[in-house]
C-alpha positions as CSV (number, residue, x, y, z in Angstrom):
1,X,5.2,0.2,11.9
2,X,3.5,3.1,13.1
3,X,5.2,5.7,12.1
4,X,5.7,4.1,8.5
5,X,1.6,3.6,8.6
6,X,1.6,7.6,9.8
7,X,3.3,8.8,6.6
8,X,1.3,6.9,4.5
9,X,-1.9,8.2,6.1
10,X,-0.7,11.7,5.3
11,X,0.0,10.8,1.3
12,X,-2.9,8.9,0.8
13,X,-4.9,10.9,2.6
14,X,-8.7,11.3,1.0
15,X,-7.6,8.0,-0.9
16,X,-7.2,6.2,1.8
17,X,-8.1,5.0,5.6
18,X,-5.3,3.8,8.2
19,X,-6.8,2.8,11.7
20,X,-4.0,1.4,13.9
21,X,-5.1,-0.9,16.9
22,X,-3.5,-1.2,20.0
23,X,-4.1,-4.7,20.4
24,X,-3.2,-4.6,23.9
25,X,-6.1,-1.9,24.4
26,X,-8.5,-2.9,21.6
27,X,-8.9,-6.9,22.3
28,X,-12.3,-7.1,20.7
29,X,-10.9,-5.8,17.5
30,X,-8.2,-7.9,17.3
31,X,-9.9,-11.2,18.3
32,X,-12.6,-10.4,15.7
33,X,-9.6,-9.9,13.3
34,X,-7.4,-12.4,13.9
35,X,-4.8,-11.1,14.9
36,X,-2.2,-13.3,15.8
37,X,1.2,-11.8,15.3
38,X,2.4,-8.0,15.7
39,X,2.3,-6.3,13.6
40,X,-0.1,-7.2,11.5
41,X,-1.4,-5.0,8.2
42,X,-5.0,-5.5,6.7
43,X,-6.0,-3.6,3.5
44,X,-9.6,-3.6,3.1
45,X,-11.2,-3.0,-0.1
46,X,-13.8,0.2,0.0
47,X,-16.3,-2.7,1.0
48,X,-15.0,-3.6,3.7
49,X,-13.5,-7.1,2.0
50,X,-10.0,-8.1,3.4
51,X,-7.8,-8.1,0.3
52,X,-4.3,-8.2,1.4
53,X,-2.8,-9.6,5.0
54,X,0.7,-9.2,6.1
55,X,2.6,-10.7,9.2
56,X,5.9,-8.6,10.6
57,X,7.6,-5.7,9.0
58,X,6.3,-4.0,6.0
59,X,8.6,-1.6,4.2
60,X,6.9,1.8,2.9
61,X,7.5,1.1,-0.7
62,X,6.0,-2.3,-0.5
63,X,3.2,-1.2,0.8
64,X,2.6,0.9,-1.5
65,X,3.5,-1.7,-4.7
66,X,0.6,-3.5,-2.6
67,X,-1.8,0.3,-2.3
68,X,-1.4,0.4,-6.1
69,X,-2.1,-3.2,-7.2
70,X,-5.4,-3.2,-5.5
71,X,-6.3,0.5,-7.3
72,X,-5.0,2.7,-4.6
73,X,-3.1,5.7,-6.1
């Protein structure tokens, strides 16, 4: 997933925040998350609200069908 998360850092970039954790490294963060499974995508809104939570592989494009239902584009 990383690298499909890099690109879309790059094209949403101003637009947009990506933060990977390395749940292995970053325990805190992904107990305070809930992070269960790996990977695991969270799209905040610019509040900071969870919106959108996805378990396993993500493809780019539906990710960004998911970017442009919340008002990302």
């Amino acid at each position: 997933m990383k690298p499909i998360l890099e690109e879309v850092a790059v094209e949403y970039q101003g637009r947009l925040n990506v933060v990977n954790i390395e749940v292995y490294e970053q325990k805190d963060l992904t107990h305070e998350y809930g992070i269960m499974t790996i990977p695991t995508q969270i799209l905040f809104d610019s509040k900071g609200k969870e919106v959108i939570r996805h378990m396993g592989f993500w493809a780019k494009k539906e990710i960004i069908t998911q970017l442009k239902k919340i008002g990302v584009n």
